[in-house]
N, C-alpha and C positions, 0 to 999 in steps of 0.2 A: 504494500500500500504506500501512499504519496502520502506525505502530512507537511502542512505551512507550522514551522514552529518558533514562537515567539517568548523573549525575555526580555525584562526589562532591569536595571540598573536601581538602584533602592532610593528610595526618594526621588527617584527619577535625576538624579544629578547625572550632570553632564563629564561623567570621570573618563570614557576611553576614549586618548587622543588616536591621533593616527599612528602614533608608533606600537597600542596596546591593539588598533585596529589588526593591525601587519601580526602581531604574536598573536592575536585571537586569530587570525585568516589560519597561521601557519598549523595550529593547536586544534584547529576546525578541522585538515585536510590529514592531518596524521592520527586524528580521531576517523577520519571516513576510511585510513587503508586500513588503521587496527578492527574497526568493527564490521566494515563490510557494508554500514550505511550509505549510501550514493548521496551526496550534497548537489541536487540540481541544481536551485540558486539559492541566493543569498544577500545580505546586506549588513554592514554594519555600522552602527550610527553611534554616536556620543553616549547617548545612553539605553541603547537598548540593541537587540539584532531580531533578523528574521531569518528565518532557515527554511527552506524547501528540501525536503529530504526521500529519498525513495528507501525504503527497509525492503528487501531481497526475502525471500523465504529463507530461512535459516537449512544450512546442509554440512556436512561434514566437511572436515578441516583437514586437509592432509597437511603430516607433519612438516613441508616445506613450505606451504603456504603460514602454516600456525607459526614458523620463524620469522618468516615475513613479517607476517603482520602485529608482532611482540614488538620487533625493530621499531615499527613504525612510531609506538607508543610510549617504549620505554627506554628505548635506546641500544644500542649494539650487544655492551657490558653486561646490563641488567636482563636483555633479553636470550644471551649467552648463558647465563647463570641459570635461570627459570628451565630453558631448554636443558642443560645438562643436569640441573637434577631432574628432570623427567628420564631422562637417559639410564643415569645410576640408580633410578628405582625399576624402568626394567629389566636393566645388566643382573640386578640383583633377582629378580623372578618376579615381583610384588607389581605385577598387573595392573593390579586395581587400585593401587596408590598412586602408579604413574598415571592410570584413565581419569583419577579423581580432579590430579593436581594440573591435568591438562584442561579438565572441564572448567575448571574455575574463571579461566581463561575465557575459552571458549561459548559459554553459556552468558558471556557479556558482549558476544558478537551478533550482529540481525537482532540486535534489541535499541527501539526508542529509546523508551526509560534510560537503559545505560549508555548510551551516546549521549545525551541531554544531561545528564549529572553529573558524566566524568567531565566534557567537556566543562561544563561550570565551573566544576568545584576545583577542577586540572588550572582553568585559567583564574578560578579566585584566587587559589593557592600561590600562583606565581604572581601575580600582581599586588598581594596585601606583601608578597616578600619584598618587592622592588619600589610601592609606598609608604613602607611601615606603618600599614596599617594592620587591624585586625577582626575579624567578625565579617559577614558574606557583605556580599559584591550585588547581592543580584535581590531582587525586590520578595520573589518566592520562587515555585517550581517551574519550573518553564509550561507555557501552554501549547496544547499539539490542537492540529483542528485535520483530520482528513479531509484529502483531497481528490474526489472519485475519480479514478482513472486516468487515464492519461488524455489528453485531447484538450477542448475546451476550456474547461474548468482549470487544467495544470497551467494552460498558458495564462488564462488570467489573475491563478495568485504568481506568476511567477511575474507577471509585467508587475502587479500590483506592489510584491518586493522590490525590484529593481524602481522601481521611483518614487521611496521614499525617499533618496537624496536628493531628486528634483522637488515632491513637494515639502521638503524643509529647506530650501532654496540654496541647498547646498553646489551644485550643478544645474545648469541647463539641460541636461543631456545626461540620460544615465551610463553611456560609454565613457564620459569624462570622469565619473566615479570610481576609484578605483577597489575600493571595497564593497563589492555587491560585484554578482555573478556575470551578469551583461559586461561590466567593466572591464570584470580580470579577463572575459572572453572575446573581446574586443582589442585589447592589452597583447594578446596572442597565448592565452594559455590553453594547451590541447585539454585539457582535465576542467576547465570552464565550461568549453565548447561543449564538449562531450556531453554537460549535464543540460545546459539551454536546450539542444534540439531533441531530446528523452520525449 
C-alpha cells in the first residue's frame, strides 16, 4: 500500500535549517534501503515533512541482501559485528538463536510503524546531540493517511507534497526546491526519478 505520511516539529517551531534538511534527506534514504520502504516523494520544511511512501509486501531476506541492508543503517562496523554473530551462532549449531537474532532485524523491514519511529527518533537522537538539547523533536506520532492505489489519487498527494515549498513561498517552482522529491528529481537523482513516475 501507498501512504502520505506526515510530522510535525513540537510547537510547530521552525528548528530544521537546511543543513538538518540535507541529514534528515540522507537518514530518510538509508532508512528506505534498511527497510525496504520505497520513498516516492517527499518534502521537507522548517518544521515539519511529508512522506509519500510505498510499503512492498514483506518477503524473505536473503542473507546478502540482510548485509546490505544492516550497512545501510548502521554502518559497515556495526553491521559486521551483528552479521558475524549470526554466523558464530550457527558455526556453533544453535539454529534458532541465529533465526531469532536475524529476525529482530528483519521483522523491522516492510513495516510503516518502524520506518516512521526509527526515522524520528534516528534523527531526534542526532540532532538534540548537535543542539544540546534534550527531550523529542517532533510534536507526536507521525500521521499515515493511505493512499488507494497507484494512479490518480498517488499523483495528486504527490503534486500536493511537492508544493508545499511553493505554497509557503518558499520557491516559485517546486524543481527549484531542493528538499522535496520533484526537486532532488529534477537535481538528477536516479532514486528521485525512480519514485515520481511509480
Amino acid at each position: 500500500a501507498c501512504y502520505n505520511v506526515i510530522s510535525r516539529v513540537v510547537y510547530r517551531q521552525m528548528l530544521i535549517n537546511d543543513r538538518e534538511k540535507e541529514r534528515f534527506r540522507l537518514l530518510m534514504r538509508a532508512m528506505e534501503a534498511f527497510s525496504g520502504v520505497d520513498v516516492l516523494d517527499y518534502t521537507i520544511l522548517d518544521n515539519h515533512f511529508h512522506l509519500v511512501l510505498h510499503v512492498p509486501q514483506a518477503g524473505e531476506v536473503s542473507d546478502a541482501e540482510f548485509v546490505d541492508r544492516l550497512s545501510h543503517l548502521y554502518g559497515g562496523n556495526k553491521a559486521s559485528t551483528i552479521v558475524a554473530r549470526i554466523d558464530q551462532l550457527r558455526q556453533s549449531g544453535d539454529l534458532a538463536r541465529a533465526w531469532a537474532e536475524k529476525q529482530r532485524y528483519v521483522c523491522r523491514m516492510h513495516d510503516l510503524s518502524e520506518y516512521g519511529k526509527t526515522l524520528k527518533q534516528r534523527f531526534t537522537q542526532s540532532y538534540n546531540r548537535r543542539h544540546g538539547r534534550k527531550g523529542t523533536l517532533w510534536e507526536e506520532r507521525f500521521k499515515s493517511l493511505i493512499v488507494e492505489g497507484p494512479g490518480h489519487a498517488l499523483a495528486t498527494v504527490a503534486a500536493y507534497v511537492d508544493l508545499n515549498a511553493v505554497r509557503a513561498g518558499i520557491v516559485g517552482d517546486p524543481k527549484d526546491y531542493r528538499f522535496c522529491g520533484y526537486g532532488e528529481a529534477m537535481g538528477g537523482s536516479m532514486k528521485a526519478r525512480e519514485g515520481i513516475v511509480m
